[in-house]
C-alpha positions in Angstrom: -8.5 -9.5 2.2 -8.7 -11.8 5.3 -12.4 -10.4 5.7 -13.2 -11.3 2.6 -11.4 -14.8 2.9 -14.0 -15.3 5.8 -17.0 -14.6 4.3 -15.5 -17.8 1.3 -14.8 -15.5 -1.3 -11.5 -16.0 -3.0 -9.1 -13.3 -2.6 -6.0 -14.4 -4.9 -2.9 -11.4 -5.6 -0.9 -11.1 -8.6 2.9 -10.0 -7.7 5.7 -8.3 -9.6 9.0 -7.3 -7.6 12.1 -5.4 -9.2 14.7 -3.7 -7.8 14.8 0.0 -8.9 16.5 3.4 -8.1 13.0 6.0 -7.5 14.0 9.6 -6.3 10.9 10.2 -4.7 10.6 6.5 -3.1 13.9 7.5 -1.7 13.1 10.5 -0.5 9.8 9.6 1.5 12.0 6.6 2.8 14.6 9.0 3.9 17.5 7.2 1.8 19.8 8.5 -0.5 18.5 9.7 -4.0 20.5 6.9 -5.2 20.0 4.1 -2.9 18.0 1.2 -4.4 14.3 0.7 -3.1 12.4 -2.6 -4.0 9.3 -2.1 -5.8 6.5 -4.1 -5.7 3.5 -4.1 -7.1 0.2 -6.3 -6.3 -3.2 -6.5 -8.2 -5.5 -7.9 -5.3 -8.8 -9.7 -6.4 -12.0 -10.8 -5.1 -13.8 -14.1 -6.5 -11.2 -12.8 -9.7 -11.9 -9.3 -9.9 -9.2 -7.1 -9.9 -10.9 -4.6 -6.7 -7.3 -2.6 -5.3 -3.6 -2.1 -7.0 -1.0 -1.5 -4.4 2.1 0.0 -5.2 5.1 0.0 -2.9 8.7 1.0 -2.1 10.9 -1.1 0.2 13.5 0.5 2.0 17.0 -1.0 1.0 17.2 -2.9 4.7 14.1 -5.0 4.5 13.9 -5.7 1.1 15.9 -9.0 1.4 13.1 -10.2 3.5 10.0 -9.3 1.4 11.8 -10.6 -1.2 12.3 -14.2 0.7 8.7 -14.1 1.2 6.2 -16.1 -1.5 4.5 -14.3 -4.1 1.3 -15.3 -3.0 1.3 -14.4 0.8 -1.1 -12.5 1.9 0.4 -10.1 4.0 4.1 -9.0 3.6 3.6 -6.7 6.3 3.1 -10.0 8.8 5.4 -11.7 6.6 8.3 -9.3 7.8 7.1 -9.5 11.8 7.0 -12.9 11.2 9.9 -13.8 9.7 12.6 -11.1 10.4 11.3 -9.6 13.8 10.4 -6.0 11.7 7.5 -4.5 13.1 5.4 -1.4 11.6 5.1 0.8 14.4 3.8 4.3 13.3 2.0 4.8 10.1 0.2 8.0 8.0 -2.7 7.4 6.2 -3.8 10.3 3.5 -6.8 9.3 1.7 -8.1 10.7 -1.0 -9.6 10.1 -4.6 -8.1 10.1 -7.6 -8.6 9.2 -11.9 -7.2 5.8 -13.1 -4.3 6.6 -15.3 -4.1 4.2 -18.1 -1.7 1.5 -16.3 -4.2 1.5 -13.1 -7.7 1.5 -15.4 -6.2 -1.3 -17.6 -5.4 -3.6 -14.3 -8.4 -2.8 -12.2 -10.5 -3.4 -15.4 -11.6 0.2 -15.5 -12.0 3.3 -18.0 -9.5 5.7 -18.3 -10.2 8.0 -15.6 -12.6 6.5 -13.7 -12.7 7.2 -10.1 -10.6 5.7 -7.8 -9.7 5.4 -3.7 -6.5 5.9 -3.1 -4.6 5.4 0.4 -1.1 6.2 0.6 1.1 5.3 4.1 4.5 5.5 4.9 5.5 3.1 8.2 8.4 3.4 9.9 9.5 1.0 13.1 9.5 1.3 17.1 12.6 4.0 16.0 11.5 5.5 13.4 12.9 4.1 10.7 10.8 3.7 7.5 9.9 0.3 6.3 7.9 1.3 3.5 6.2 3.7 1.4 2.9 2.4 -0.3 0.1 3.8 -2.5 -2.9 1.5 -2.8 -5.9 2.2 -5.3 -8.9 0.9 -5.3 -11.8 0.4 -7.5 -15.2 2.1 -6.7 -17.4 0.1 -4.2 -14.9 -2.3 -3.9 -14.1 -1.3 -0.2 -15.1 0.5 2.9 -13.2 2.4 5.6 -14.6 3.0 9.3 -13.0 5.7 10.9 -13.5 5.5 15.1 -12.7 8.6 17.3 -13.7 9.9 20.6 -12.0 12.7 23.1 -9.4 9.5 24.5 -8.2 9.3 21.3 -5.8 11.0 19.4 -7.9 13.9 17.2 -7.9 13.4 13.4 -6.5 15.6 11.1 -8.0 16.7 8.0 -6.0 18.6 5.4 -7.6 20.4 2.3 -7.9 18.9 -1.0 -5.2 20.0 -3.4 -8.3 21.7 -5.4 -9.0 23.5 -2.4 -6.0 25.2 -1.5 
């Protein structure tokens, strides 16, 4: 979105927090089953088209500072270093494509089932400990991801598709 900012296109975000208890948030955070995770949920638009949905899970011991943070900033993730010292570390990054369901299609402005980018990550900090689970989807054409790698690097992985295995 910062990109997008400097080429003077607006780039505002919707926000909606709530507290909830997700089995399977917890579980890729490494809590509890029980333990609270904050959700939050973002509709990020360009020039005030809906273009990506992200969806994440706080872990119970940051969410007091993502929640401190305003609605509208930008970045929670330099919210958090900012403001509470919590750093992202380490991070996974499966991407892969997926239909718009009927929640995602009606935000992104989309038809049921249309294709869309989706980028999961889980980050953790300098130990290890997860920060935040995240799922962002984004509408077709709406982005672009460059992928660098050489032999001083460390070699990508690539997994099958889920229809290829």
């Amino acid at each position: 979105m910062a990109e997008a900012r400097a080429r003077g296109r607006r780039a505002p975000t919707w926000t909606r927090a709530r507290w909830a208890i997700r089995r399977t948030a917890a579980g890729v955070l490494s809590t509890a089953p029980a333990t609270s995770v904050l959700d939050v949920l973002r509709l990020r638009c360009l020039d005030d088209e809906p273009v990506m949905l992200e969806r994440t899970a706080y872990a119970e011991w940051v969410a007091p500072t993502v929640e401190s943070l305003p609605v509208d900033r930008a970045s929670i993730t330099d919210g958090m270093a900012e403001d509470a010292g919590i750093v992202a570390h380490h991070g996974e990054h499966p991407i892969d494509a997926v239909p718009a369901g009927s929640d995602d299609a009606r935000l992104l402005r989309v038809r049921r089932g249309s294709p869309l980018l989706r980028q999961r990550h889980l980050t953790g900090n300098q130990d290890g400990r997860p920060i935040e689970w995240t799922e962002d989807r984004y509408r077709a054409g709406s982005v672009t991801f460059n992928v660098s790698n050489s032999v001083g690097t460390a070699p990508l992985v690539r997994d099958p598709g889920s229809l290829l295995m």
